[in-house]
N, C-alpha and C positions, 0 to 999 in steps of 0.2 A: 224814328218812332217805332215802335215796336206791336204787335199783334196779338189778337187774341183767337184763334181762329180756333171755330166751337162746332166741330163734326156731330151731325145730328141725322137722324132716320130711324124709319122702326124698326122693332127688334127685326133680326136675321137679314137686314137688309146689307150686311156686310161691313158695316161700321167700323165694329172690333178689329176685323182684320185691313181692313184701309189706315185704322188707328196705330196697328204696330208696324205697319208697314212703313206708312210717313214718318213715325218718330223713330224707325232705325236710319231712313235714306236720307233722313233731311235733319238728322239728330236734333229735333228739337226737343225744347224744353218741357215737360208736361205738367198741365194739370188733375190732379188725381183727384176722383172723387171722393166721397166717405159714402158708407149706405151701410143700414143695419143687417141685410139681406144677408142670405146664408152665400159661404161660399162655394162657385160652381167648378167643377172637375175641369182640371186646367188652367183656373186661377191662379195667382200669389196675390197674398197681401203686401199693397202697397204698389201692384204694377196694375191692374185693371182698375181698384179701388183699393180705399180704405176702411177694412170690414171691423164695424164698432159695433157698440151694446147700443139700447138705446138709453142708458145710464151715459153711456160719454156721448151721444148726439145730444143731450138735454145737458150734458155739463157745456158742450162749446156752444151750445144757443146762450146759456146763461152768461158766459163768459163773452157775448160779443162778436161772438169770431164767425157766425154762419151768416154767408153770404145770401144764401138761395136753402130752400127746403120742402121736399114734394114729400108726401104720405100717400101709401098705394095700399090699399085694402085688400089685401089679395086671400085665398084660397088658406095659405098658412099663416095669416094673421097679417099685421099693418109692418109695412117695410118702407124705410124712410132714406132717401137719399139727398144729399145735400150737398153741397160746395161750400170749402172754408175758407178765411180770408189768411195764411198763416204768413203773413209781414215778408215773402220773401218775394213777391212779384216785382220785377222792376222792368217797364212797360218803356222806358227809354230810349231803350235799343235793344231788346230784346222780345222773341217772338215765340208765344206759346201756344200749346197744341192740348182743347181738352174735348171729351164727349160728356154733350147734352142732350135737353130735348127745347123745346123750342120757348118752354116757361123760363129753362135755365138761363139758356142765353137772352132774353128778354131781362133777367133781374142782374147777370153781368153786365150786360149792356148801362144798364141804369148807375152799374155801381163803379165802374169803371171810365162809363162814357162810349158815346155812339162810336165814337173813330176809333176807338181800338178792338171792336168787336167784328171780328167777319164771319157772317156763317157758312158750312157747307153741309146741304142737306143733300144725301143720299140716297133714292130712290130706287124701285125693285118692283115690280109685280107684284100683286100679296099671292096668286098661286104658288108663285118660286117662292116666297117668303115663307108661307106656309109650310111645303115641304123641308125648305132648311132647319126652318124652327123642331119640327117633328125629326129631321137626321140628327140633328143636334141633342134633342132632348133623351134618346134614345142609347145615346152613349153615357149619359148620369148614371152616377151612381144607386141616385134613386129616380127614376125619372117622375117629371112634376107633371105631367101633360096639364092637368086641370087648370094650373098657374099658366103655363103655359097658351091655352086657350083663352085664359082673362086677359093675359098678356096682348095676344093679337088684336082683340077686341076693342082692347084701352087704347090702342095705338093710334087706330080710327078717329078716337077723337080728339089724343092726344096730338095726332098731326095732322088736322083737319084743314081742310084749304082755307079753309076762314082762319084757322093761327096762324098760319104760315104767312097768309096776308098780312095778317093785324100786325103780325111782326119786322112786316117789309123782307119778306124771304122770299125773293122771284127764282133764281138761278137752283136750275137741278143738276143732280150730275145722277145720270139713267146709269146703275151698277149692273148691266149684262155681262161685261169681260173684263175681269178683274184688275189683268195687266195696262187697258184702254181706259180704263177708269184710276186707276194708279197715274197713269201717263198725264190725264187729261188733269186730275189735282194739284201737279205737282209744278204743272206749268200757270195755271191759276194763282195758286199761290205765291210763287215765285212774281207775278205782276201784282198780288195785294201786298208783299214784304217792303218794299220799295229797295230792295235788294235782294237779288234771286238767289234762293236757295238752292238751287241746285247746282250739282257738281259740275 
């Protein structure tokens, strides 16, 4: 039976790069998201997301296909991020790897079912959070600080002990060292796969 294992923390808590990391050394299969959001220096479309209008997130709600769907009222207007259903998931024996936040994986959960849902939430200090968000934003092209400060803020309550509860999300994995944290996921994982993943 196969997996849904749904990488989830706040921004700068190192997600993104835990994310490329797993689906190069464990070549898994990904799910990609869609979001109306602009896109950031260092992106491609189709490998962090899927960057649409909001003309096609309102065409695939209408068509059926939106699994999950959050609205973020930000600084430069409302950005909408979503999960689609596109008929190619086969949860049989096959094991996928996508980034959420913890509403995501609560409406996969439902849509998919409990047992093929595993979360792993990634945790960080919000001072180190802070300042990476700030190294980070500092190399845009345009840098958003201001979004950037909504961002942090929303995150609070976006992953608030009480969601994380209400979600049945007990286990953390503390992101101080990256390669210890790499280490520590992959051997996790490999005991949720019921076949290890690794090499």
């Amino acid at each position: 039976m196969g997996k849904i294992f749904c990488l989830m923390g706040k921004s700068s808590s190192g997600k993104d790069t835990l994310y490329r990391i797993l689906r190069e050394e464990l070549q898994f299969t990904t799910i990609i998201p869609y979001t109306t959001r602009p896109i950031r220096w260092g992106e491609q479309n189709g490998v962090e997301y899927h960057f649409i209008t909001d003309e096609e997130a309102e065409k695939l709600q209408s068509q059926g296909k939106v699994i999950e769907m959050r609205s973020y009222h930000t600084v430069y207007g409302i950005w909408k991020y979503l999960t689609v259903d596109e008929k190619t998931i086969d949860l049989s024996d096959q094991d996928y790897l996508m980034i959420g936040t913890v509403e995501a994986y609560c409406k996969l959960r439902e849509y998919y079912g409990e047992r093929y849902l595993v979360p792993i939430y990634i945790e960080v200090d919000d001072g180190v959070r802070l300042q990476r968000a700030l190294d980070r934003e500092r190399c845009q092209e345009r840098p958003r600080y201001a979004e950037m400060c909504r961002r942090f803020l929303a995150d609070e309550k976006d992953f608030s002990e009480e969601k994380l509860l209400e979600a049945g999300i007990h286990k953390r994995f503390v992101n101080v060292n990256l390669e210890d944290t790499k280490q520590e996921l992959i051997s996790y994982i490999g005991s949720c796969s019921g076949e290890s993943k690794m090499r």
